[in-house]
TIKOL-623296 format. One record per residue: residue in three letters; residue number from 1; x, y, z of N, C-alpha, C in turn. Coordinates in Angstrom, 1 decimal. Layout:
REM residues N
code/pos/n.xx/n.yy/n.zz/ca.xx/ca.yy/ca.zz/c.xx/c.yy/c.zz
ALA/NUM/X/Y/Z/X/Y/Z/X/Y/Z
...
END
This chain:
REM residues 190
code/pos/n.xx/n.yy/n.zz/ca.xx/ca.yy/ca.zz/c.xx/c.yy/c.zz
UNK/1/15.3/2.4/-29.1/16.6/2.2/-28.7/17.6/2.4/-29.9
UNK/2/17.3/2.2/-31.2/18.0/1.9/-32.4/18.1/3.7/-32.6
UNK/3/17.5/4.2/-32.0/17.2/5.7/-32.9/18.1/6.6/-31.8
UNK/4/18.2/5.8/-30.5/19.4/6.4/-29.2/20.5/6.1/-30.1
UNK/5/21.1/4.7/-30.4/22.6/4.5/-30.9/22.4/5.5/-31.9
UNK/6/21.6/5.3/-33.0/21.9/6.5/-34.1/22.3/7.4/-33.7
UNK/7/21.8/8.1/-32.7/21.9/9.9/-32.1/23.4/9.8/-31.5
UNK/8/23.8/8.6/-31.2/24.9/8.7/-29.9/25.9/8.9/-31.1
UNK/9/25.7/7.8/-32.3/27.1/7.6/-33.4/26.9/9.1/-34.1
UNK/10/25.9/9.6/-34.5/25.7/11.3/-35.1/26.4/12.2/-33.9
UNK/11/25.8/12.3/-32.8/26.7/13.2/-32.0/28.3/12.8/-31.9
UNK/12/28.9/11.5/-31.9/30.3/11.4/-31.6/30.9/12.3/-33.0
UNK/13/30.2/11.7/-34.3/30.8/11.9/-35.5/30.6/13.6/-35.7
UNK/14/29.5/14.6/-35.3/29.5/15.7/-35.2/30.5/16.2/-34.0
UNK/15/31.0/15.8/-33.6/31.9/16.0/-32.6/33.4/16.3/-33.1
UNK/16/34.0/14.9/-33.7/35.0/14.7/-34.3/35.1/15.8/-35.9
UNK/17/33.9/15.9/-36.4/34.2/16.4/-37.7/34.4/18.1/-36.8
UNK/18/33.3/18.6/-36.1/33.9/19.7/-35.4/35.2/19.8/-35.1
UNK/19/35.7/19.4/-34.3/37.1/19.2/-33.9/38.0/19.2/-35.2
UNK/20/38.0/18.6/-36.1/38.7/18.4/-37.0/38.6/19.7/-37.6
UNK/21/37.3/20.6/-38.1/37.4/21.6/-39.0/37.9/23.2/-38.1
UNK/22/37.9/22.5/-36.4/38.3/23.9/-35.7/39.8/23.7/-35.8
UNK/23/40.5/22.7/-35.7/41.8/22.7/-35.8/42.5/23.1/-37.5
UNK/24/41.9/22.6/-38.5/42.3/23.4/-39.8/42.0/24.5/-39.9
UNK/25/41.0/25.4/-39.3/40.6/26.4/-39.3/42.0/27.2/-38.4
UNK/26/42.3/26.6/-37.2/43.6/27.6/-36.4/44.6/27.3/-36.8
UNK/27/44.6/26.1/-38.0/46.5/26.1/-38.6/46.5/26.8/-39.3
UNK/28/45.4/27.3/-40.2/44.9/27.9/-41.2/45.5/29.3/-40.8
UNK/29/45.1/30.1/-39.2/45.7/31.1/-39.2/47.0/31.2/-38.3
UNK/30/47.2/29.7/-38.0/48.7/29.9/-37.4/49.6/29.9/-38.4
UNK/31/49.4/29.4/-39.7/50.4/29.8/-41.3/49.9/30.6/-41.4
UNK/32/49.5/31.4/-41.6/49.0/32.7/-42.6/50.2/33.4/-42.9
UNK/33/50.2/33.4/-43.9/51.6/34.2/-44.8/50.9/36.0/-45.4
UNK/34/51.2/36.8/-45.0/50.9/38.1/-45.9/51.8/38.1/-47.6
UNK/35/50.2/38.6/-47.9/51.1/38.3/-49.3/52.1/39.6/-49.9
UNK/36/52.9/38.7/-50.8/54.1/40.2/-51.1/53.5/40.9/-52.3
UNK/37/53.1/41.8/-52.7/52.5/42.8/-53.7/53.7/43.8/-54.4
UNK/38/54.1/43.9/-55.0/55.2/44.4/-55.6/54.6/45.5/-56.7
UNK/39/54.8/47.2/-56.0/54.6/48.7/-57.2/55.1/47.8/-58.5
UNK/40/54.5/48.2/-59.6/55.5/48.3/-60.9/56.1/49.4/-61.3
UNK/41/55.4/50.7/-60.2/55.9/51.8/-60.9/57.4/52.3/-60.1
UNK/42/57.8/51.5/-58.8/58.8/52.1/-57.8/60.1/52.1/-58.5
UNK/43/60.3/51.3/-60.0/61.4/51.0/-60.2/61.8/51.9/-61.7
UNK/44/60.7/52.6/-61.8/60.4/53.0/-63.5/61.7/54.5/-63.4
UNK/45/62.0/55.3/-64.3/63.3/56.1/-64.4/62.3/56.7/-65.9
UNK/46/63.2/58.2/-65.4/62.4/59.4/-66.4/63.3/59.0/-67.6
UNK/47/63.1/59.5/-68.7/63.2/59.1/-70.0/64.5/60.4/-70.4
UNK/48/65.5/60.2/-70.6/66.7/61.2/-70.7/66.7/61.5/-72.5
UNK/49/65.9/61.0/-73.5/66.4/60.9/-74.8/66.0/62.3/-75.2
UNK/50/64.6/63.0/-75.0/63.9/64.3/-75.4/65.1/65.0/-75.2
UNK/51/65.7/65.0/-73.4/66.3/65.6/-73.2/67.7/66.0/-73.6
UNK/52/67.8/64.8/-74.3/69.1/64.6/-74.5/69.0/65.4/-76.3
UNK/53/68.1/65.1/-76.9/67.8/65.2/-78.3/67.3/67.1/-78.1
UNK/54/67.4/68.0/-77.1/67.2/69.0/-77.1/68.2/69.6/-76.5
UNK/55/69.3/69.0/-75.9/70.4/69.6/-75.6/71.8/69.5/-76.9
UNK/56/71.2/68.0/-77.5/72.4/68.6/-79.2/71.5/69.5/-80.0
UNK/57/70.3/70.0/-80.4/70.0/70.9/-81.2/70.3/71.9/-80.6
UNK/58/70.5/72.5/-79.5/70.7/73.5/-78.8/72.4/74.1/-79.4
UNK/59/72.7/72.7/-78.9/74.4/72.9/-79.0/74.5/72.7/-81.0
UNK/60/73.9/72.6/-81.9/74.0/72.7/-83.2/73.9/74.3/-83.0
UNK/61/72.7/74.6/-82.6/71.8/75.8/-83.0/73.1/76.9/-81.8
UNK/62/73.4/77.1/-80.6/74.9/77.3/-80.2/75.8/77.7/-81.4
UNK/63/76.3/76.7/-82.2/77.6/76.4/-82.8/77.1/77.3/-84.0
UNK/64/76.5/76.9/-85.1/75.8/77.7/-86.5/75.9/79.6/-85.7
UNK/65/75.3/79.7/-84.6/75.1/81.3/-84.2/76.8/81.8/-84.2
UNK/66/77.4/81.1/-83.5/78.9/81.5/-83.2/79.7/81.2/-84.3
UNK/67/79.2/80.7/-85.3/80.0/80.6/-86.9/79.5/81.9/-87.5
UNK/68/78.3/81.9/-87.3/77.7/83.2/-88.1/78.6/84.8/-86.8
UNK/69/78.9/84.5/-86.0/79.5/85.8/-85.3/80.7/85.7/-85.3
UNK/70/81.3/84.7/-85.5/82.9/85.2/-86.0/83.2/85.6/-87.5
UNK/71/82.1/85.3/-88.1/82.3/86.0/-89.8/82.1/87.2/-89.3
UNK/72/81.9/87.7/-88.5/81.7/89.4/-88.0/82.3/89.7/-87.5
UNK/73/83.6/89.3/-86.6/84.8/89.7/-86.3/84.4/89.5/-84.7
UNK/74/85.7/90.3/-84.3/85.2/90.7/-82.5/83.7/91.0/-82.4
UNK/75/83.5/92.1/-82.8/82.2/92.3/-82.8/81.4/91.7/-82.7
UNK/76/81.0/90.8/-83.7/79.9/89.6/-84.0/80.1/89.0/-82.6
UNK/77/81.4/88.3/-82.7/81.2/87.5/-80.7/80.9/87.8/-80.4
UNK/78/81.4/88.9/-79.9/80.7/89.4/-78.6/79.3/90.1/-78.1
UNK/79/78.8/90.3/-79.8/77.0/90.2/-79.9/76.6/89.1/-79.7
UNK/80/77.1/88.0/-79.9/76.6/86.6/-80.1/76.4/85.9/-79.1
UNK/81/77.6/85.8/-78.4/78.0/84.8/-77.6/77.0/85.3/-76.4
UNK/82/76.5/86.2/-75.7/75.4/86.5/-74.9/74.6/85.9/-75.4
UNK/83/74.0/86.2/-76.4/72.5/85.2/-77.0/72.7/84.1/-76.9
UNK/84/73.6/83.6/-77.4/74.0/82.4/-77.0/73.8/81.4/-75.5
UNK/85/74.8/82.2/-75.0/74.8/81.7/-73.6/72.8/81.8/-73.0
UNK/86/72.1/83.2/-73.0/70.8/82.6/-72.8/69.5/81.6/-73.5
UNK/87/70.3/81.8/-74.7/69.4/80.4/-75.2/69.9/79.3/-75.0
UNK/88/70.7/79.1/-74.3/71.6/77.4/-73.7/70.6/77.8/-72.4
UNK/89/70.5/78.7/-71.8/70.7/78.4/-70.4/68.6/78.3/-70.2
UNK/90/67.9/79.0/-71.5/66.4/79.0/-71.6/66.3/77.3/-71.8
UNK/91/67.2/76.5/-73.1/66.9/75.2/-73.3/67.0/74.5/-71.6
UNK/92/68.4/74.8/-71.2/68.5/74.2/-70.1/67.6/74.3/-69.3
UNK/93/66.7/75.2/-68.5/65.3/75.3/-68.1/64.7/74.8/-68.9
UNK/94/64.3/74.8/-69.7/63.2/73.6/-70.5/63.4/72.1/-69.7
UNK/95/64.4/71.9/-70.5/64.8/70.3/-70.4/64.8/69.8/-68.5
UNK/96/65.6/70.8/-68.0/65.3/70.2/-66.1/63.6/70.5/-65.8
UNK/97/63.1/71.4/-66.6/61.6/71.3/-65.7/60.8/70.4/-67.1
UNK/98/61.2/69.6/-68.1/60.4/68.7/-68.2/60.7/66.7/-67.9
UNK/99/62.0/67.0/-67.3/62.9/66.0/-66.1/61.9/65.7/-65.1
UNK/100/62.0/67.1/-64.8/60.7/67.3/-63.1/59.4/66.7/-63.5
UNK/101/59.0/67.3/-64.4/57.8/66.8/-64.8/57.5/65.5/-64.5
UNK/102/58.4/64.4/-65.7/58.6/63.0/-65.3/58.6/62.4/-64.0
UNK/103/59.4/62.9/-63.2/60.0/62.5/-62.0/58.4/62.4/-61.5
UNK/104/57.8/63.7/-60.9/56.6/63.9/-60.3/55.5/63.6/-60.7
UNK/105/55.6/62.5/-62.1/54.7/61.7/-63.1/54.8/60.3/-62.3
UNK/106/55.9/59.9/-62.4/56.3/58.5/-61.7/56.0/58.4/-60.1
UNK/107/56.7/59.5/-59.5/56.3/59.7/-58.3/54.9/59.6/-57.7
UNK/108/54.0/60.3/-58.3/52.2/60.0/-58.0/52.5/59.0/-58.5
UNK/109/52.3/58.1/-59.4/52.0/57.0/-60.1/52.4/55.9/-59.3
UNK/110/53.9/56.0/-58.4/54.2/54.9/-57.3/53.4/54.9/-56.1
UNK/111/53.0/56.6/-55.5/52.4/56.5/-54.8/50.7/56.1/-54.7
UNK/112/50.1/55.9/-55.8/48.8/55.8/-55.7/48.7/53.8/-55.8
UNK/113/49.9/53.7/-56.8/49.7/52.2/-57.0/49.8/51.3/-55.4
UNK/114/51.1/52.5/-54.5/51.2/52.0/-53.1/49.8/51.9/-52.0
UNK/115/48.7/53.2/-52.5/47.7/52.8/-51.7/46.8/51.9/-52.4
UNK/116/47.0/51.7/-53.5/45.8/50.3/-53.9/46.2/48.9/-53.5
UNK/117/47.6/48.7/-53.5/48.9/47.7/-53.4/48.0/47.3/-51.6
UNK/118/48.3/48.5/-50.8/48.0/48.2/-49.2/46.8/48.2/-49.3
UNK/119/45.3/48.7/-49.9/44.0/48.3/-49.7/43.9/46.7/-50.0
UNK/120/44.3/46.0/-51.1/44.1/44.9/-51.6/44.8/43.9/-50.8
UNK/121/45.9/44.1/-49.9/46.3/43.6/-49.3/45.6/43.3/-48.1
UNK/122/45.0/44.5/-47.7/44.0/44.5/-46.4/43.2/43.7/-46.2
UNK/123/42.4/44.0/-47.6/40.8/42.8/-48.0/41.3/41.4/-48.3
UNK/124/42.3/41.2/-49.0/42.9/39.6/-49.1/42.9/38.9/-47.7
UNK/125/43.7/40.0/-46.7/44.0/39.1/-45.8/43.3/39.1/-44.6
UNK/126/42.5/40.2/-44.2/41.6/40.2/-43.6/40.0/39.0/-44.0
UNK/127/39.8/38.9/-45.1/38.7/38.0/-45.4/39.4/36.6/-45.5
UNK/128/40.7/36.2/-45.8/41.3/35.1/-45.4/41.4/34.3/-44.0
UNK/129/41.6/35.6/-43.5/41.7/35.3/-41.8/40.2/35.5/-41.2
UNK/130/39.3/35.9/-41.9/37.5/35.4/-41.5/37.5/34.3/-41.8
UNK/131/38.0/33.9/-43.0/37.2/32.7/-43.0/37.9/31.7/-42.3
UNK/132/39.0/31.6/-41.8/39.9/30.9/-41.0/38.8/30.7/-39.4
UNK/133/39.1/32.0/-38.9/38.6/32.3/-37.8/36.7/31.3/-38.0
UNK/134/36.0/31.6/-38.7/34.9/31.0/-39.3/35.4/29.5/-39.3
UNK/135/35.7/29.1/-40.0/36.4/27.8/-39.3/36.2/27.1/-38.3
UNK/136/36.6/27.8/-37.5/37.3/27.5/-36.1/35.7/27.6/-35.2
UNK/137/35.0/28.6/-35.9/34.0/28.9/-34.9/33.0/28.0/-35.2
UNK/138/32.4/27.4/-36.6/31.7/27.2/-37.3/32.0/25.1/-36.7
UNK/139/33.4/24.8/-36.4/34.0/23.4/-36.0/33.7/23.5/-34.6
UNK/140/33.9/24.3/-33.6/33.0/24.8/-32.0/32.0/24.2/-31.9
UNK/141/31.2/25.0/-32.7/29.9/24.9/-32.6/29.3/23.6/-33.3
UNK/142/29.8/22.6/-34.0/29.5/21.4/-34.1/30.0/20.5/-33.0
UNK/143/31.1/20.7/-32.7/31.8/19.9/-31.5/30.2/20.1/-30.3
UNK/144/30.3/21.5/-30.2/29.0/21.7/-29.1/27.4/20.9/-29.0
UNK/145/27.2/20.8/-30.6/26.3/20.4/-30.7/26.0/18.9/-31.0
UNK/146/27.4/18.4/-31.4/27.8/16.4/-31.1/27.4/16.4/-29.6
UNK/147/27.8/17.4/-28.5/28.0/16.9/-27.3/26.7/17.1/-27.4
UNK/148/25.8/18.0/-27.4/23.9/18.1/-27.2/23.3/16.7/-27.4
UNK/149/23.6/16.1/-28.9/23.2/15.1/-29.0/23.8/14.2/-28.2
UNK/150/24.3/14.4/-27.9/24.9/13.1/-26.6/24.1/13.1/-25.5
UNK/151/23.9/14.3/-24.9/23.2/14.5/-23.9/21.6/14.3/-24.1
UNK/152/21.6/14.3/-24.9/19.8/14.1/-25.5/19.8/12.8/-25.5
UNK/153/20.2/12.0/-26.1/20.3/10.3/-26.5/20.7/9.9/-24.8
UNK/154/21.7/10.7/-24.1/21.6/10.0/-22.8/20.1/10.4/-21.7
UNK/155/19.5/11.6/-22.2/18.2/11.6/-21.2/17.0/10.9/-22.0
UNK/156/17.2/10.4/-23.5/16.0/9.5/-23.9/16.4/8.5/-23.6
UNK/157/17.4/7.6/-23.4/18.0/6.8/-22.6/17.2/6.2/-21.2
UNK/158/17.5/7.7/-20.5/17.0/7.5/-19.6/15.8/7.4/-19.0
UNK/159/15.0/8.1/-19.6/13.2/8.1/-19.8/12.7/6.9/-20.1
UNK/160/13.2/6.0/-21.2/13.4/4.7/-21.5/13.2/3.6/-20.8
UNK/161/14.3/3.8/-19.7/15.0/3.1/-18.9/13.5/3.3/-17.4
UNK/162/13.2/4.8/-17.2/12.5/5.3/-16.1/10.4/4.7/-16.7
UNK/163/10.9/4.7/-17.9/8.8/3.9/-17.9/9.4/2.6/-18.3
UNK/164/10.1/1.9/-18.1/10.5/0.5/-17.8/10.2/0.1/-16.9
UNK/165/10.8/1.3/-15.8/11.0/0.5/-13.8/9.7/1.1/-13.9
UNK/166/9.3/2.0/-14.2/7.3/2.5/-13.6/6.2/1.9/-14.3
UNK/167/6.3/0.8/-15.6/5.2/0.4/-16.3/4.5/1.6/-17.2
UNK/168/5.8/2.9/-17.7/4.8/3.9/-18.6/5.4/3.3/-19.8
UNK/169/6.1/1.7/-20.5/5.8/1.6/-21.9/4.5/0.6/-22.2
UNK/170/3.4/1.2/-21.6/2.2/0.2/-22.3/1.6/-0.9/-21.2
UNK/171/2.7/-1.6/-19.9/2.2/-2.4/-19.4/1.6/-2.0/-18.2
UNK/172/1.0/-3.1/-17.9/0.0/-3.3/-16.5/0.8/-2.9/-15.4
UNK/173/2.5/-2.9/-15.5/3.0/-2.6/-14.1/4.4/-2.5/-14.5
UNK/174/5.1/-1.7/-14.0/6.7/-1.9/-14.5/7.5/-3.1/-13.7
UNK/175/8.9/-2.7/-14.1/9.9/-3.8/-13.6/10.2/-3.7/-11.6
UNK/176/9.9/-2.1/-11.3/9.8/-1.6/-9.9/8.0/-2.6/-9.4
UNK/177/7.5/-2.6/-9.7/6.4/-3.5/-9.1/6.2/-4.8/-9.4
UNK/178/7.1/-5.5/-10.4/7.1/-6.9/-10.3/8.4/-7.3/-9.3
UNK/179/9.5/-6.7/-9.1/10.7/-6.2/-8.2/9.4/-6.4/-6.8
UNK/180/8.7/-5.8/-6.7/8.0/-5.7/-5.3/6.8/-7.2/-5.0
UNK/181/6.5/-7.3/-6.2/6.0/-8.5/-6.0/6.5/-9.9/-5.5
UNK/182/7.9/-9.9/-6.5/9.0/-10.9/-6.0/9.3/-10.9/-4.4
UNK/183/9.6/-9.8/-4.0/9.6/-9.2/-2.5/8.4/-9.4/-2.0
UNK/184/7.2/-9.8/-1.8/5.9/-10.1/-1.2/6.3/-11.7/-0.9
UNK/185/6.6/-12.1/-2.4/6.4/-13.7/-2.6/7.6/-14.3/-1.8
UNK/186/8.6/-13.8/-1.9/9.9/-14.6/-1.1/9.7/-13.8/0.8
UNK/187/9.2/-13.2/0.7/8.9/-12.7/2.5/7.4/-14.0/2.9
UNK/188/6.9/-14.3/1.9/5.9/-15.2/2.3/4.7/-14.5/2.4
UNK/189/4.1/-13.2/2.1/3.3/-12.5/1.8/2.3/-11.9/0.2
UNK/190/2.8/-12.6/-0.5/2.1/-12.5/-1.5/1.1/-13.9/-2.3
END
């Protein structure tokens, strides 16, 4: 009988601790917050100083050419000042396609950091919300199996209770045949 109460206080308390870890387990995913991950590279800006440091040599190397062509008169300018104008305009292609460069440097660099950004996010919160879900399932299935032992302690209970009334713990006759005896003896038959 002492090993029935045992089973009955194990199954209530497997019961309750279930219960308890299925409901932390669904607050668990009724907060769930996605986490904020933040590119380092979305905010980065190409570097203007090369560019900038190749547009005054240009304009030195400009100015020195058109000093040296007006010591030559008309002439000289107007030899000059074409060379001129295409070596401004060669620098200037330099300096926009090494702009681009940067730009399309930064650009991959935001975009690759964006798909690691959203894989990591995926597996955080996905295995977050397993183990939540696990939780929940893992508290079920104790609750289910407090109730088993309940039902078990109530049919050894009952077996108990059933070779009592039939004399199957040990004795010559159960509590149902001395019940029948008593009924012989008060009818005036036994």
């Amino acid at each position: 009988m002492a090993s029935a109460i045992g089973g009955a206080v194990g199954g209530f308390k497997k019961m309750k601790e279930g219960r308890e870890l299925a409901e932390q387990g669904q607050e668990g995913i009724d907060n769930f917050s996605f986490d904020e991950l933040t590119n380092p590279y979305e905010d980065l800006q190409i570097s203007t100083a090369g560019a900038e440091m190749q547009a005054e040599e240009a304009a030195r190397v400009s100015s020195t050419i058109m000093q040296a062509g007006r010591a030559g008169g008309t002439r000289g300018i107007a030899a000059t000042a074409g060379r001129v104008q295409a070596q401004n305009n060669t620098v200037n292609r330099g300096i926009a396609a090494g702009l681009d460069e940067q730009q399309k440097a930064i650009d991959q660099a935001t975009a690759q950091d964006e798909t690691r950004i959203r894989a990591m996010q995926e597996t955080r919160q996905s295995n977050e919300l397993a183990g939540y879900g696990n939780m929940v399932d893992v508290g079920r299935d104790m609750r289910q199996s407090g109730m088993g032992d309940l039902v078990a302690v109530g049919g050894a209970i009952d077996n108990i209770g059933m070779a009592a009334l039939t004399g199957g713990l040990g004795g010559k006759s159960g509590l149902l045949s001395a019940i029948g005896k008593g009924d012989k003896i008060l009818n005036g038959k036994g």
